[in-house]
C-alpha positions in Angstrom: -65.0 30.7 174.6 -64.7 33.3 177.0 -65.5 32.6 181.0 -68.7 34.9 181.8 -67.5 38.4 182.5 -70.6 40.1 184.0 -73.4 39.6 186.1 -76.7 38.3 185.0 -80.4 38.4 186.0 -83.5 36.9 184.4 -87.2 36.0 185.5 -89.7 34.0 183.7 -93.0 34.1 183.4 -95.4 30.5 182.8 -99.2 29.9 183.1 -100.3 26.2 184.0 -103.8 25.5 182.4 -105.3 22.4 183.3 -102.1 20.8 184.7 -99.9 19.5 187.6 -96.8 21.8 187.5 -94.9 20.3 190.2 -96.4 17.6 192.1 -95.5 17.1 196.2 -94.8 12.9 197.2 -95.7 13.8 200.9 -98.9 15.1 199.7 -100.3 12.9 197.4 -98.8 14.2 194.4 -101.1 17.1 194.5 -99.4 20.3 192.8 -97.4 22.4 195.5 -98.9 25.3 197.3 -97.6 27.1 200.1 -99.6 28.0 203.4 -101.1 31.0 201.9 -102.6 28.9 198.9 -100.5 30.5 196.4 -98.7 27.6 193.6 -95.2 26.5 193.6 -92.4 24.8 191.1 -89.3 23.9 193.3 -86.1 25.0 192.0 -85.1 21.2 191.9 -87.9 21.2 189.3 -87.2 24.1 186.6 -83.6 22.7 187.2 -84.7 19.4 185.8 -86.0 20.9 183.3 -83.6 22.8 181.9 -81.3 19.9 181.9 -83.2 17.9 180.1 -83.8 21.0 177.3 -80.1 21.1 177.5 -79.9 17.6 177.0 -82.1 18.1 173.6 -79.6 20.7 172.2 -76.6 17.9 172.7 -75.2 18.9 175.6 -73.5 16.5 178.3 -75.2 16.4 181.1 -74.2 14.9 184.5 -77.4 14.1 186.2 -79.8 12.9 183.8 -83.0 11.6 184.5 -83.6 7.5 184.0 -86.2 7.9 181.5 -84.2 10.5 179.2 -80.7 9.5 180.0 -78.4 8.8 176.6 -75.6 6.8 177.8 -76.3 3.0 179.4 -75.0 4.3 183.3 -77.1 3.4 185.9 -75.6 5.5 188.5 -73.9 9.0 188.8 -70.5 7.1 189.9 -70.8 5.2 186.5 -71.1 8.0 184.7 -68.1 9.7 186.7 -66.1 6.6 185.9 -66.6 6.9 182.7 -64.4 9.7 182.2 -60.9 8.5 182.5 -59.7 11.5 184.4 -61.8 11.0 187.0 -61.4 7.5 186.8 -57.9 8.0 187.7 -58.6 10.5 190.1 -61.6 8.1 191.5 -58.7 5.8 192.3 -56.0 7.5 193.0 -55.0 9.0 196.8 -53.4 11.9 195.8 -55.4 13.4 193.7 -57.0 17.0 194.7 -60.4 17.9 195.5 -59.9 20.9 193.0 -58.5 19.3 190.1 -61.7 16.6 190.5 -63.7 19.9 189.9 -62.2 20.9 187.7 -62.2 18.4 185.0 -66.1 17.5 185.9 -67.0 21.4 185.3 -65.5 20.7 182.2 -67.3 17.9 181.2 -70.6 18.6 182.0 -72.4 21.6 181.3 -75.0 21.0 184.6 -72.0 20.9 187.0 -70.4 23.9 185.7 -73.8 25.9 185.6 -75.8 24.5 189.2 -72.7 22.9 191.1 -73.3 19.4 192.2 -72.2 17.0 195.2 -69.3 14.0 194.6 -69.8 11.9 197.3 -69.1 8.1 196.1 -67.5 5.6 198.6 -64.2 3.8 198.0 -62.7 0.6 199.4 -60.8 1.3 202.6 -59.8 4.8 203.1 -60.4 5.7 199.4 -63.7 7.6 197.9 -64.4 11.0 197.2 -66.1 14.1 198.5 -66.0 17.2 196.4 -68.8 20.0 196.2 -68.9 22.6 193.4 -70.6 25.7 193.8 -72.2 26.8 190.6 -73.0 30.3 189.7 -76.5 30.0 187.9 -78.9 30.2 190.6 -82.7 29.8 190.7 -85.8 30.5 192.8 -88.9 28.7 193.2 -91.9 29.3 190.9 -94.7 30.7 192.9 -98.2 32.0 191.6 -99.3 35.4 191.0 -102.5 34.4 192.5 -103.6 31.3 194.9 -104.4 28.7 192.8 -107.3 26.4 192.6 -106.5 22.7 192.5 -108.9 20.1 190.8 -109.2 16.1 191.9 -110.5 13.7 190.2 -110.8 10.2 191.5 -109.7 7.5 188.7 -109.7 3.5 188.5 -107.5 1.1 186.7 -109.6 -0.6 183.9 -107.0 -3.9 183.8 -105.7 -6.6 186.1 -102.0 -5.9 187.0 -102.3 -10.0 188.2 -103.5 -13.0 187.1 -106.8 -14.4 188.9 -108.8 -11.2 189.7 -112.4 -11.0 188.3 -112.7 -6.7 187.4 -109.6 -4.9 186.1 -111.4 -1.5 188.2 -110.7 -2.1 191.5 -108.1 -0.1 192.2 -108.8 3.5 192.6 -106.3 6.4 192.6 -106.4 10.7 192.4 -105.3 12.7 189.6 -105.1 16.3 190.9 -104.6 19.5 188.5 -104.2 23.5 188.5 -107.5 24.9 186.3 -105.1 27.8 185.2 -101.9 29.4 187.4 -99.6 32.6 186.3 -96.3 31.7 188.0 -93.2 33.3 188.0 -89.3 32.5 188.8 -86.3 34.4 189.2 -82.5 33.9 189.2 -79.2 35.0 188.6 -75.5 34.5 187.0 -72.9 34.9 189.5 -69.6 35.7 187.8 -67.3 35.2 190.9 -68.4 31.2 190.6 -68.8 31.4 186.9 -64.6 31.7 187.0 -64.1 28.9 189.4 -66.3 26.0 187.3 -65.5 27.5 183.8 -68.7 28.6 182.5 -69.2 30.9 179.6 -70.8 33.8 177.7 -71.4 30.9 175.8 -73.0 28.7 178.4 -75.3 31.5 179.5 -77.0 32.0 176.3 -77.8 28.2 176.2 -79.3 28.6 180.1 -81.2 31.4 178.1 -82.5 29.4 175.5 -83.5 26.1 177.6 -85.9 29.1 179.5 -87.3 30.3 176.5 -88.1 26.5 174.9 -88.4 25.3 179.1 -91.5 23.1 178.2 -90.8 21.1 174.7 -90.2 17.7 175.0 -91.7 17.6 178.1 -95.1 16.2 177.8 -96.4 13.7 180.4 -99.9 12.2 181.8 -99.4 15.4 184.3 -98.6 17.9 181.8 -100.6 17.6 178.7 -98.9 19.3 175.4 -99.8 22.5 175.6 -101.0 23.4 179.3 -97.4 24.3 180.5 -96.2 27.7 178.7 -93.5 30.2 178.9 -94.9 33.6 178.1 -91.7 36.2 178.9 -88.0 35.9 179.7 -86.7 38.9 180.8 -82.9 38.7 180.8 -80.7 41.6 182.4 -77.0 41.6 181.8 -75.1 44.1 183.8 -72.0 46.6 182.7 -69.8 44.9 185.7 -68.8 41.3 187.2 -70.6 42.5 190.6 -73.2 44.3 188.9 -74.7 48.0 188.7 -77.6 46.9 191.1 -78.5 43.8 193.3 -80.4 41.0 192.2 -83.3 41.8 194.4 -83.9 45.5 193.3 -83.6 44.3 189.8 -85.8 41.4 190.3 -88.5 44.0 191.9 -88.8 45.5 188.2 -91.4 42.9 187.3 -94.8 43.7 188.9 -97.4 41.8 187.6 -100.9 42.5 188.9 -104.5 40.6 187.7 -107.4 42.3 186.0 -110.2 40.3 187.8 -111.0 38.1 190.6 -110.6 34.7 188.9 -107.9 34.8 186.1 -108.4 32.4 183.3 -105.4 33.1 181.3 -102.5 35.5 180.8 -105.3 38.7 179.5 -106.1 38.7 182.4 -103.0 40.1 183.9 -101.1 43.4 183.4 -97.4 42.9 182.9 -95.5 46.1 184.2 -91.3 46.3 183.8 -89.5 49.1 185.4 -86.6 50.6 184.4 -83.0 51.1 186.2 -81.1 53.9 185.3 -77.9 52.1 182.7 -79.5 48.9 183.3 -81.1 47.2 179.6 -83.1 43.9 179.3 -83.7 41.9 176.3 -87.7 40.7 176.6 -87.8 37.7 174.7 -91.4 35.6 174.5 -91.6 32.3 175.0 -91.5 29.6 172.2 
C-alpha cells in the first residue's frame, strides 16, 4: 500500500425527503438550519456516518457508536488498551507522543483518515495526551434552498410504570424536512496523509463510504429511503499540493433550482465547470 501521493477533492450531493437529516439537542431535536433558514448536516454527522459505512466493509474503527460497536469495550480507553502497544505505551513513562500515533493511525482506519484526541488520565503523574491531525477533511452539509421543517405532535400509547390508568399521556414532537437538496464538500491533504499513514488505498474506501453514505442507516428519523446520495464528484490532482485550491475547485459545482418550491432533485440543474488539466470522476450514488 502506498501513502497518498496527491491531493484530493470531492463534494456530494443528497436530497432529504420526508426526514430529519441531522437533528440539534439544544433545539428540540428539530433538524439543523442556520439563521438564513437554509438546512445543515454537521461535519460530526457525515463523519459518523462514514464510520459506520466503513465499519460495514470490515474495517477497524476507533470510535464506534454504542449501538453499532463490534467489540464488548465500553469506552475509547478500553478499546486503546486493548491493543498491546498502546497498552504498553498507556503505562509506560517514556513512551513518545509520536510513536502513540503512530501505532493508533495504524490500527484504525478513522484515526488515520479524521485525526482524533487521546486524552485518558493515569494514576499519579501517568496518562496520556496525544492529538493526531488527519488529512481527510469535511464541511457541513447545507441546503441549496431554505428548507421547510414539519412537526408533528405524538403520544406514547403504553405505560413506562406500573399504576397509571392511560398509556397516552405523555406527549412529545417529531419534526421532519418535506424535501432538502444539500450538499458537502471536502478534501485529502497529502502533507497529513504521510504523517498518519493513510493510503491510495484508504481514499478509495472514504470514496466508497460517500457513494453507499446512507445504507444501513435506517432509523425512526430517517426512514429507508428518504436520505439519498445522488452525485460524488471526486477530483484528484497531478501534485501533492495540488494544481488549484480547494475552494476554486469546490466553486465548480453550481447548482441552481428550476422553481420556487423544489420537490425533488428535477427540480434542480446540476452545472460542473471545468479547470484547465484538472479531471473528475462523476460517480452516482448507490
Amino acid at each position: 500500500m502506498t501513502i497518498l501521493d496527491h491531493k484530493i477533492d470531492f463534494a456530494v450531493v443528497l436530497s432529504v425527503t420526508k426526514a430529519n437529516p441531522n437533528g440539534d439537542p439544544l433545539n428540540g431535536n428539530r433538524p439543523r438550519q442556520n439563521y438564513d433558514g437554509y438546512g445543515e448536516i454537521s461535519d460530526v454527522a457525515i463523519k459518523r456516518k462514514i464510520r459506520n459505512r466503513l465499519q460495514d466493509m470490515g474495517e477497524s474503527i476507533f470510535v464506534q457508536s454504542n449501538d453499532r460497536k463490534a467489540d464488548s469495550y465500553s469506552s475509547l480507553r478500553e478499546r486503546a488498551e486493548a491493543n498491546t502497544e498502546l497498552s504498553k505505551m498507556l503505562k509506560s513513562k517514556d513512551s513518545s507522543n509520536d510513536e502513540f500515533a503512530m501505532v493508533a493511525c495504524k490500527e484504525w482506519i478513522d484515526v488515520r483518515s479524521f485525526g482524533q484526541v487521546f486524552a485518558f488520565k493515569g494514576s499519579g503523574n501517568k496518562g496520556v495526551s496525544v492529538g493526531v491531525r488527519g488529512p481527510v477533511s469535511i464541511q457541513t452539509a447545507t441546503s441549496i434552498d431554505p428548507i421547510d421543517i414539519t412537526s408533528m405532535q405524538i403520544t406514547k400509547s403504553v405505560n413506562s410504570e406500573p399504576g397509571k390508568d392511560k398509556g397516552s399521556d405523555t406527549m412529545g414532537m417529531k419534526h421532519r424536512v418535506d424535501f432538502g437538496l444539500y450538499v458537502f464538500y471536502g478534501s485529502i491533504n497529502t502533507q497529513l496523509a504521510e504523517k498518519t499513514g493513510f493510503t491510495n488505498e484508504d481514499a478509495e474506501k472514504i470514496k466508497q463510504a460517500l457513494i453507499t453514505l446512507f445504507e444501513n442507516d435506517t432509523s425512526a428519523a430517517r426512514p429507508d429511503g428518504s436520505m439519498e446520495v445522488h452525485k460524488v464528484y471526486w477530483w484528484e490532482h497531478k501534485s501533492k499540493l495540488g494544481q488549484y485550491s480547494s475552494a476554486k475547485v469546490h466553486r465548480l459545482l453550481e447548482i441552481k433550482s428550476n422553481v420556487d418550491e423544489p420537490k425533488s432533485i428535477d427540480d434542480y440543474t446540476i452545472i460542473l465547470n471545468e479547470l484547465d488539466g484538472l479531471e473528475v470522476n462523476v460517480i452516482n450514488g448507490v
